[in-house]
N, C-alpha and C positions, 0 to 999 in steps of 0.2 A: 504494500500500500504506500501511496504516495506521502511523503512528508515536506513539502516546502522550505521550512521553517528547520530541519536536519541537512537541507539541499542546501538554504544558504549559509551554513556553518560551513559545507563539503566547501563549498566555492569560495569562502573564504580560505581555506588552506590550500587551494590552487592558486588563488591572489598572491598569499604570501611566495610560494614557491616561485610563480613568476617575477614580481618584482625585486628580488634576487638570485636568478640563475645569472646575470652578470656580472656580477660580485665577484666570483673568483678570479676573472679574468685581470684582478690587480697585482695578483699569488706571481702572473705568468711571468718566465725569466727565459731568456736568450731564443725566443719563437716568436716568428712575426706574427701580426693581427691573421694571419690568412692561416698558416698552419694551426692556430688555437680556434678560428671557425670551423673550419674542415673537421677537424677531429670531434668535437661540441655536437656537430650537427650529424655526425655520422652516429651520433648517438642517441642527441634529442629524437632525429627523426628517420633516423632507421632500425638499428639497433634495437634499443628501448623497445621502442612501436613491436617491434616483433615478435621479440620475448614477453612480455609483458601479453601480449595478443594470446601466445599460444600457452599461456600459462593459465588465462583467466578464462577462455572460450574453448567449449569441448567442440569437435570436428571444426578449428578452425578454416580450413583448405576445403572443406566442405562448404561450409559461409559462403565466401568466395565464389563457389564454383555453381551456387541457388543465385547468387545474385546474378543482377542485367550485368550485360557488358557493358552497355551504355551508360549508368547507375557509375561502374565500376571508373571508367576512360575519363568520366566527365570530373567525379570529385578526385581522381586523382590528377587533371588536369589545372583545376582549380589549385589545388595545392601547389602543381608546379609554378602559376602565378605567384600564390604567397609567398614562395620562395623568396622571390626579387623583395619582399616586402620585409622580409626577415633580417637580410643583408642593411638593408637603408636604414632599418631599425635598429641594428647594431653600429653602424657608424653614425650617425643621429647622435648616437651617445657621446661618440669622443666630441661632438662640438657644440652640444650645448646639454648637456652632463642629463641624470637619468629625472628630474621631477618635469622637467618640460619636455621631454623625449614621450616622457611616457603619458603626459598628457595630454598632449594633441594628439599622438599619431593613436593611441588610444581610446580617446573621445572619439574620434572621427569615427574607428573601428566598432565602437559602442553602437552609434547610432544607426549606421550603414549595413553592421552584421545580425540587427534586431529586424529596422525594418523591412530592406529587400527582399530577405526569404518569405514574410509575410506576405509581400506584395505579390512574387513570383505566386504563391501559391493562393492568390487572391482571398487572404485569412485575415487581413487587416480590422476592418470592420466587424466581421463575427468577434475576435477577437476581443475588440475593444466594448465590443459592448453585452458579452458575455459577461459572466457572475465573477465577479471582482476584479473586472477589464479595467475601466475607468481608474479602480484603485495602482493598478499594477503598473499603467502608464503613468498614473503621479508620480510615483514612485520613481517613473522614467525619464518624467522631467526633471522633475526635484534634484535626480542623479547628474543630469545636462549640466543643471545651473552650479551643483559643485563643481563640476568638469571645469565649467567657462573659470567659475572664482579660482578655483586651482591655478588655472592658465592665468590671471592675473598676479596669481601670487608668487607665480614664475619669472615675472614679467617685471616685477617690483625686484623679486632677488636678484634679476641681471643687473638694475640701475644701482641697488643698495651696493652692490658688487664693485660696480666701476666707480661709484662715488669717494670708496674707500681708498681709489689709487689716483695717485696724479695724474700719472699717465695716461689714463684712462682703459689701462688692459684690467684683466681679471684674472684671476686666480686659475680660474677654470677654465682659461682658453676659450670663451666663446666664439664660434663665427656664426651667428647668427642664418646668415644667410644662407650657407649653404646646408646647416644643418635644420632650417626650418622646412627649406624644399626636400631634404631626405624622409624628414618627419611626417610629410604629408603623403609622400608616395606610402611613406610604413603605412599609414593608419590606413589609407585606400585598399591598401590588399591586404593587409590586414584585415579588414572586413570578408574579404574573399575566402579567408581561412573560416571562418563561420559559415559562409555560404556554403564550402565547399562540403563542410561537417552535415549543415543539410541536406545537401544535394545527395550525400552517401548515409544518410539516417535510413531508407529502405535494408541497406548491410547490416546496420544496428539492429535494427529489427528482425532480421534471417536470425542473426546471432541471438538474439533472445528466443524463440523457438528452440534452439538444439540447446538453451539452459543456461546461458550468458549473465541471465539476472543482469543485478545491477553495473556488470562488467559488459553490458551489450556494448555501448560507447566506443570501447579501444577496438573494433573491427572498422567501422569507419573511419578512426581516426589514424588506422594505418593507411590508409590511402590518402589524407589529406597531408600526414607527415611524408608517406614517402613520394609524392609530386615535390615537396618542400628541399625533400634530399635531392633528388634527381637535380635539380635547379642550380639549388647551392653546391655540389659534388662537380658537375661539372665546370660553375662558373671560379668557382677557388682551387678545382684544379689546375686549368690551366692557368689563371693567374700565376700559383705555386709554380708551373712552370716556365714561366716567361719572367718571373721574380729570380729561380733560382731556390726560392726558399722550400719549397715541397720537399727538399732531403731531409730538411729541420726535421721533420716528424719521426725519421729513424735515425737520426745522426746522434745516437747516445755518445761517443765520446766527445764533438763538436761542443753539444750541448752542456755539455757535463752530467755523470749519473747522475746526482742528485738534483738540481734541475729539469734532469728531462722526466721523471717521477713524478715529480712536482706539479711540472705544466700538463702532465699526462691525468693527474687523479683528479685537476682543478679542469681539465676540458669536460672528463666522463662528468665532476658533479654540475658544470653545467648543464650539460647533456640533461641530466636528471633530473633536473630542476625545472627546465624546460618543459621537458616530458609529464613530470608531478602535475606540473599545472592543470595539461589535457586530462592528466586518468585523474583526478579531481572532476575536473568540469565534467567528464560524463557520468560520474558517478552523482554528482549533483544534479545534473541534468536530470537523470531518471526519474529524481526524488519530487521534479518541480511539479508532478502531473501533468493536470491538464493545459498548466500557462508554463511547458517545456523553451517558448519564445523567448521568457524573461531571462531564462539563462546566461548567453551571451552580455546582455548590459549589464546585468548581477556580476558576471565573473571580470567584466572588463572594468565596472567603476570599483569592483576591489581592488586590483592591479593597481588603478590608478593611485588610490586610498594609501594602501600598504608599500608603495612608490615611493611616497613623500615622507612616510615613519622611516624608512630607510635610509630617503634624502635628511633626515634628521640627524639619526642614525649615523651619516657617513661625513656628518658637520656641514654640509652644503650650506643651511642656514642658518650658519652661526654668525656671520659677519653681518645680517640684515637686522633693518629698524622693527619696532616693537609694532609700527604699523603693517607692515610685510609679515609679519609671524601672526600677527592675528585672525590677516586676510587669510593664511594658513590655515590656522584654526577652525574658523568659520566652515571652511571650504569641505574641511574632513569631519565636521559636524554634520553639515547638512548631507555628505555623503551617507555618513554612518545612519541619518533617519530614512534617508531613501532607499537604504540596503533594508530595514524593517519593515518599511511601507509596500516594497516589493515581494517581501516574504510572507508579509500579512495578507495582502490580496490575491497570492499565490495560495495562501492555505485557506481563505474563504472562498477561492472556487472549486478548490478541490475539496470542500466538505461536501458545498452545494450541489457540483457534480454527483457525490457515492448518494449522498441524500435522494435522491432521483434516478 
């Protein structure tokens, strides 16, 4: 039976996951940005996917082989989209650091990976004005208007930032520009990785049949991870080979043993981290019943939320004015009621549903 209100605790421990699998990438010593993606993402989004698949879903290959091919090509194509989305969203970060990385490309993804599936499957309407509809989308606005104040309070930390130096650089290396255009392509396909999770929800479904339970999730979301790998495998391989750096990854004496250990256990917990997110959100997903749509905004305004405790966390806001931390405040306030208000109108339609 469904539990909403269980569903968004799950998604909040996939929040926390995601706005930290980039974290270790600080551990990393003598491997370029390209050799620590490659490896990270052979994990997040092959690897992991796999094991975890065939560990949680009985006749996985059987799943597979019930489902459409068209089902199959299409959300695993999507995924190869997200791919590009995944990369821009990791460099995003070196230039304008993770509380405003993660919150536009994010939001954008919030809003984009909620409504379009509805749309496509023309459920918008029924939706909205089904048993605890109206509440559900409060709760999705209310999440927007954290999003936008977050982005404000990003926006203040850049000036409090610059204010502080004569020169007018920052600490944190902003360039603005070129990392706000990275930011936007992230959150664009970023949303695609949601679609693409819909578009392969039929898999989900085969997979719960043959006994998946609340592990149905990770069959589709091996197709949307591995379009993600395909993507990024070949676009960092040959980088790696046109760099020269692609040997880093086995050059243990280059590197040095200890070092190359290092960079080796801090890619896999990326990888994992990464990965935690999804098999979280599907396992929350399950939970959401009949407003399963809420999910994606649920799990992306966590992200965002548990983003900025970490940008806490890693002192990013230590140099800004008491107006700037408040606007902060506010921001991950109103998230935190939007995350209740979503889980409330989650759990009052799914009473009214079984009720009926």
């Amino acid at each position: 039976m469904a539990n909403p209100i269980l569903g968004t605790l799950i998604h909040a421990i996939g929040g926390v996951a995601a706005s930290t699998c980039y974290l270790p990438f600080q551990k990393i010593k003598k491997w370029s940005w390209d050799s620590y993606w490659i490896v990270q993402a052979s994990f997040a989004w092959f690897i992991f996917p796999f094991v975890i698949g065939f560990l949680t879903i009985p006749n996985l290959m059987d799943v597979f082989t019930d489902a459409s091919i068209e089902v199959l090509f299409n959300a695993t194509a999507l995924g190869c989209v997200y791919g590009f989305g995944g990369m821009c969203f990791g460099f995003a970060i070196k230039h304008i650091g993770y509380s405003l990385t993660y919150t536009i490309s994010i939001g954008i993804s919030a809003i984009l990976g909620t409504i379009v599936p509805l749309i496509m499957h023309g459920e918008f309407i029924q939706k909205l004005n089904g048993p605890g509809g109206y509440t559900i989308f409060s709760g999705m606005a209310l999440a927007l208007i954290g999003i936008i104040i977050c982005g404000i309070a990003g926006h203040r930390k850049e000036k409090d930032l610059r204010s502080k130096h004569s020169d007018g650089a920052t600490p944190l290396n902003f360039n603005m520009k070129k990392g706000l255009t990275l930011t936007l392509i992230a959150g664009v396909l970023s949303a695609v990785f949601g679609i693409s999770l819909e578009v392969g929800a039929p898999v989900a479904e085969i997979a719960g049949k043959y006994g998946a339970g609340n592990f149905e999730g990770n069959a589709n979301l091996i197709l949307s991870t591995g379009g993600a790998f395909i993507t990024n495998f070949i676009w960092f391989g040959i980088t790696g080979i046109k760099k020269g750096t692609i040997t880093e990854i086995v050059d243990i004496k280059g590197v040095g043993r200890k070092n190359y250990y290092l960079n080796l256990v801090m890619s896999i917990l990326t990888g994992a981290l990464w990965y935690g997110q999804f098999f979280f959100y599907g396992i929350g997903h399950v939970q959401m019943g009949a407003y399963k749509f809420a999910s994606w905004v649920l799990h992306m305004s966590m992200l965002i939320f548990f983003s900025y405790i970490v940008g806490i966390i890693m002192k990013e806001w230590l140099q800004v004015t008491k107006r700037t931390y408040f606007t902060l405040v506010l921001a991950l306030i109103i998230l935190v009621i939007s995350f209740v208000i979503m889980a409330y109108g989650s759990q009052l339609g799914s009473e009214i549903t079984i009720s009926h």
